[in-house]
C-alpha positions in Angstrom: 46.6 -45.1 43.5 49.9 -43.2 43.4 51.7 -41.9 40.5 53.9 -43.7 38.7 57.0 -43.1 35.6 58.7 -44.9 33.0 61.2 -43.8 30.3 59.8 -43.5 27.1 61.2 -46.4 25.0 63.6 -46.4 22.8 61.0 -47.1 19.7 59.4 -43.8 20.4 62.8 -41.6 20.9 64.6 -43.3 17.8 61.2 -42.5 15.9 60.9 -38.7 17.0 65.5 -38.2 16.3 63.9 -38.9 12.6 61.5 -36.3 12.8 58.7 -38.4 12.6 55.5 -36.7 13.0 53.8 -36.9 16.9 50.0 -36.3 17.4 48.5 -36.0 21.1 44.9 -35.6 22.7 45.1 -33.3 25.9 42.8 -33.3 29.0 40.4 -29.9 28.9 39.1 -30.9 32.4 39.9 -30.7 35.6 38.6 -30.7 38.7 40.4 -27.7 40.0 42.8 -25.0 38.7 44.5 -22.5 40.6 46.9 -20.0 41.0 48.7 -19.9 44.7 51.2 -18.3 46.5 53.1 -21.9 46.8 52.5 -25.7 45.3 50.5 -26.7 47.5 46.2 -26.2 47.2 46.2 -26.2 51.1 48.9 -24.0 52.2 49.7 -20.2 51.2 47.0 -18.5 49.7 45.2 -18.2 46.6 46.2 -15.8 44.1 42.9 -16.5 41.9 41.6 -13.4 39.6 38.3 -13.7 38.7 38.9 -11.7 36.0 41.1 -13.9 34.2 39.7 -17.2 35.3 42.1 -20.3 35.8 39.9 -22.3 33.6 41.3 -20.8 30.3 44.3 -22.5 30.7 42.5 -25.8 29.6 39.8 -24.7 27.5 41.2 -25.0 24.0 40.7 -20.9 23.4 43.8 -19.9 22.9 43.2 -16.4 23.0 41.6 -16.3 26.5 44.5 -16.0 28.8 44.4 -16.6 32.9 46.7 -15.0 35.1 46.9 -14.7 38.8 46.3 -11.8 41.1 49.8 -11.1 42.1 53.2 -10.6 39.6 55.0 -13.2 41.5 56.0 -16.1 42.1 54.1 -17.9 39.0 52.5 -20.8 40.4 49.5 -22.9 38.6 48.2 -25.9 40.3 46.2 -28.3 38.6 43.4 -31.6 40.0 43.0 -34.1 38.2 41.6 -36.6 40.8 38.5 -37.5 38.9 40.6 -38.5 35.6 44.0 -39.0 36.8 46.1 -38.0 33.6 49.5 -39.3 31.9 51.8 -37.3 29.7 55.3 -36.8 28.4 55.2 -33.4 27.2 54.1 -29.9 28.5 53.7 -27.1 26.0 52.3 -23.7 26.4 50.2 -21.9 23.8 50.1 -17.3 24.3 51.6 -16.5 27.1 54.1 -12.8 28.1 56.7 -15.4 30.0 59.7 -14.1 27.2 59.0 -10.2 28.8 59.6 -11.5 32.9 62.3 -14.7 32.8 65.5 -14.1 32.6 67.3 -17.3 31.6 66.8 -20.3 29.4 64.9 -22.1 32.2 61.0 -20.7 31.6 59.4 -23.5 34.5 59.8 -26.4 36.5 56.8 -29.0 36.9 55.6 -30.7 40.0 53.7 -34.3 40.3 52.5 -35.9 43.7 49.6 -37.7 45.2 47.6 -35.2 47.3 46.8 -31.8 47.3 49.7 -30.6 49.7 51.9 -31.6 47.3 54.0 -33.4 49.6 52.9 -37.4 49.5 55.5 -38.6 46.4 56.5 -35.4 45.4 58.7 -35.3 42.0 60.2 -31.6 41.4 60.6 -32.1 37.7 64.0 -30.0 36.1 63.7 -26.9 34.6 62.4 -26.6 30.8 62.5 -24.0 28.2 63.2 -23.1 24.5 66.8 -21.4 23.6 64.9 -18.0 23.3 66.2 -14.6 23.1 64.5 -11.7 25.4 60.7 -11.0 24.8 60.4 -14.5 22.9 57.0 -15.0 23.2 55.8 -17.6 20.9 54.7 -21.2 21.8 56.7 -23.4 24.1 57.1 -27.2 24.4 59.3 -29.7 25.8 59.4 -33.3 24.9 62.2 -33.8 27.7 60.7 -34.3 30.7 62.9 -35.4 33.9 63.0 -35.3 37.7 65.2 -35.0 40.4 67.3 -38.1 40.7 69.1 -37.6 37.4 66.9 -39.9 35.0 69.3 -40.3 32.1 65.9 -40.3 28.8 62.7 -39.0 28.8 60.0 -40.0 31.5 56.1 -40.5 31.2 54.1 -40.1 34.0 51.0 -41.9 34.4 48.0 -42.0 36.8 49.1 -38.4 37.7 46.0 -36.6 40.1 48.0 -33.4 41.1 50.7 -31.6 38.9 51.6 -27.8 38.6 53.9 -25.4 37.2 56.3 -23.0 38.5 57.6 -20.1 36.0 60.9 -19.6 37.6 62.7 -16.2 37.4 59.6 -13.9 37.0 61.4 -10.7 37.4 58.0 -9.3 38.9 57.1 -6.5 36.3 54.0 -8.1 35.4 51.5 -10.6 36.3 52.5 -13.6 33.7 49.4 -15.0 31.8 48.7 -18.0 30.0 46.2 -18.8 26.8 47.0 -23.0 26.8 48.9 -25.4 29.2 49.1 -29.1 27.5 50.0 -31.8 29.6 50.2 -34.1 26.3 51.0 -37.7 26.5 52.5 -38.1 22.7 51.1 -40.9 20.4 54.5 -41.3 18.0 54.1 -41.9 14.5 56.3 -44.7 12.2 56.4 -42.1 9.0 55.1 -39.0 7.8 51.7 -39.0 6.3 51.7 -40.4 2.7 51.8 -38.3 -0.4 50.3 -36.4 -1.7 50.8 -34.5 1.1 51.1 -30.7 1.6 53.4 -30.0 4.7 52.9 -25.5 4.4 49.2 -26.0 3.5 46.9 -23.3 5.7 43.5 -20.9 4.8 42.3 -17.7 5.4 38.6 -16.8 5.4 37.5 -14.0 3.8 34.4 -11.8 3.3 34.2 -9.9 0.0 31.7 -7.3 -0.8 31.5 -6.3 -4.5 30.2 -2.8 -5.5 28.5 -1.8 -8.6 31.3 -0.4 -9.8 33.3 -3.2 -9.8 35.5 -2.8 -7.0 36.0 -5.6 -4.0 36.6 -4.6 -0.5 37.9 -7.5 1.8 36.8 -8.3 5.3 39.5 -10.8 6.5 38.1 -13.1 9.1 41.2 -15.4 10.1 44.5 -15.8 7.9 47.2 -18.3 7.7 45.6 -21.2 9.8 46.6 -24.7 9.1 44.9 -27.3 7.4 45.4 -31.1 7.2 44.5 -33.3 4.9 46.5 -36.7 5.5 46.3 -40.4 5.7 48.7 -42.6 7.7 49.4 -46.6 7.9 50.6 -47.6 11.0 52.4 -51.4 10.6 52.8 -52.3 14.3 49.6 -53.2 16.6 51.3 -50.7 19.4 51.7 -47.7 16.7 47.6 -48.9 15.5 46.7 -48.3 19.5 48.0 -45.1 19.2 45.9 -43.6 17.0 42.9 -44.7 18.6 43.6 -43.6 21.6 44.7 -40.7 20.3 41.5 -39.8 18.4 40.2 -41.0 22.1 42.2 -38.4 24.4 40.7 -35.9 21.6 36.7 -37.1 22.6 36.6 -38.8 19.4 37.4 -35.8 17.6 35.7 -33.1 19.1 38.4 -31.5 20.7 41.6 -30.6 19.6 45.3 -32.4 19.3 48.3 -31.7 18.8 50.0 -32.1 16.1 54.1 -32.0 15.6 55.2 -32.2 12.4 59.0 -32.5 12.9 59.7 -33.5 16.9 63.4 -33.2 16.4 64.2 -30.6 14.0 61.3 -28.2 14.6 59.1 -28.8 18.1 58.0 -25.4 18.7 56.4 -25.7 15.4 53.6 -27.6 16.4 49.8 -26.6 15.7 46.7 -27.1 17.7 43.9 -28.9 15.2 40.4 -30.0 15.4 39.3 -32.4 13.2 37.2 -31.1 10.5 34.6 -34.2 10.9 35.1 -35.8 14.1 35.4 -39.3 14.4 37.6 -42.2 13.7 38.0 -43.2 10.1 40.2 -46.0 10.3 40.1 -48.7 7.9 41.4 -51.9 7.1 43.5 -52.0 3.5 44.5 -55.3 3.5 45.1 -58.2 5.7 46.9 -56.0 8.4 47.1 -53.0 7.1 44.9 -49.9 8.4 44.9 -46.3 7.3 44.3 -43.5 9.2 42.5 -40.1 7.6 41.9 -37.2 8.7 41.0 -33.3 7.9 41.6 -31.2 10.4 42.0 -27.1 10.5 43.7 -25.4 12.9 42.2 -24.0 16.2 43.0 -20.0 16.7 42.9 -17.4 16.5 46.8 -17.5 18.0 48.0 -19.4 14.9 51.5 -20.4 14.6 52.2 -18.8 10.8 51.7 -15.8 13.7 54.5 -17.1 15.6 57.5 -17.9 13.5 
């Protein structure tokens, strides 16, 4: 089945200009990843290191970057034929691309229906943050176009083959990546419900006490987020959302994403996994449901790292 796009509505955009909060699952499978010499898994060749496999960009480790064999031209092709995907969003989690592009435009994405890239090819516009040289903390863009001038926002769904060009690698280095999301954003009605701590985040320590008296610190992690929220959607579409949102994260066992504020801040968004997975969802009244969660965020590249 091909590929097909939408604009997002206008419920969703006029939700995230109020920086209201967005959550997302993410697909950590695919059937193939790879780096090549062009966007296309049966022409050029393979620039593949088996030292920095391609299946770190979807494996929820943040730290574990892939990178291809070769400094240029910065091309990561992805399968999804098994589980075609949809999404509305692409953000990138470690990664050197701030040292080798020169410009405000850090990639361009590519959608089509076979592996040549060239049955309904979309050659998506270019996307980056407003970033000075050697910026290299997280990237996102909740703007996603085409060719052919799309005036808002477009979703694609049913999407079996997508990739990503870095454009303008100046060649000094091999570019590497810890986490490409190709999120598909669930957007929430309000921010979660008070009390609610918006800076909360832990460290985890070991201390070692001698007999004198004096503590020596081991520090583990430090500066993680943590989430500890409840949220009533009021809308049957918004209540879908966080089902299938808890869904796209395998019921909780994998990590989302959550974006705080879409509008004012969307770099500063955190990669969580829910401290006790599942969906706890349940009905307050008539047709009211609340949505809880705990979730801690997934390292060790932790944004209090970043900005």
């Amino acid at each position: 089945m091909a590929h097909s796009f939408a604009s997002i509505p206008t419920s969703e955009t006029d939700l995230l200009a109020l920086d209201k909060p967005i959550v997302s699952g993410y697909p950590t499978v695919a059937d193939d990843i790879e780096w090549r010499s062009v966007v296309d898994f049966t022409g050029g060749s393979s620039q593949s290191d088996a030292a920095f496999p391609e299946i770190r960009a979807v494996d929820s480790k943040t730290n574990l970057p892939t990178q291809p064999s070769a400094t240029t031209p910065g091309i990561i092709l992805f399968d999804f034929t098994e589980n075609p995907i949809e999404f509305d969003f692409i953000s990138i989690i470690n990664h050197n691309l701030g040292d080798l592009v020169a410009g405000t435009e850090i990639a361009t994405f590519f959608v089509a229906d076979d592996n040549a890239f060239s049955v309904n090819l979309r050659t998506g516009l270019g996307f980056g943050p407003s970033y000075t040289a050697g910026d290299n903390d997280r990237i996102i863009s909740l703007d996603l176009r085409h060719g052919g001038s799309p005036s808002v926002p477009q979703r694609y769904s049913n999407v079996q083959f997508c990739a990503l060009e870095f454009v303008g690698i100046d060649g000094s280095a091999e570019p590497f990546i810890g986490e490409i999301i190709w999120g598909r954003r669930r957007q929430l009605q309000q921010k979660a419900n008070v009390p609610w701590d918006p800076d909360g985040v832990r460290s985890d320590v070991e201390d070692f006490v001698s007999q004198s008296g004096v503590i020596s610190r081991y520090t583990r992690t430090k500066g993680k987020r943590v989430i500890s929220a409840n949220v009533n959607p009021f809308e049957d579409p918004f209540r879908q959302d966080i089902i299938d949102v808890v869904e796209a994260a395998q019921f909780g066992t994998k990590p989302f994403i959550w974006i705080e504020d879409p509008s004012s801040s969307e770099r500063k968004f955190h990669l969580m996994l829910q401290d006790d997975p599942g969906l706890d969802f349940p009905l307050e009244g008539p047709f009211e449901r609340q949505w809880q969660f705990v979730a801690t965020e997934q390292g060790p590249k932790y944004l209090t790292a970043e900005f």
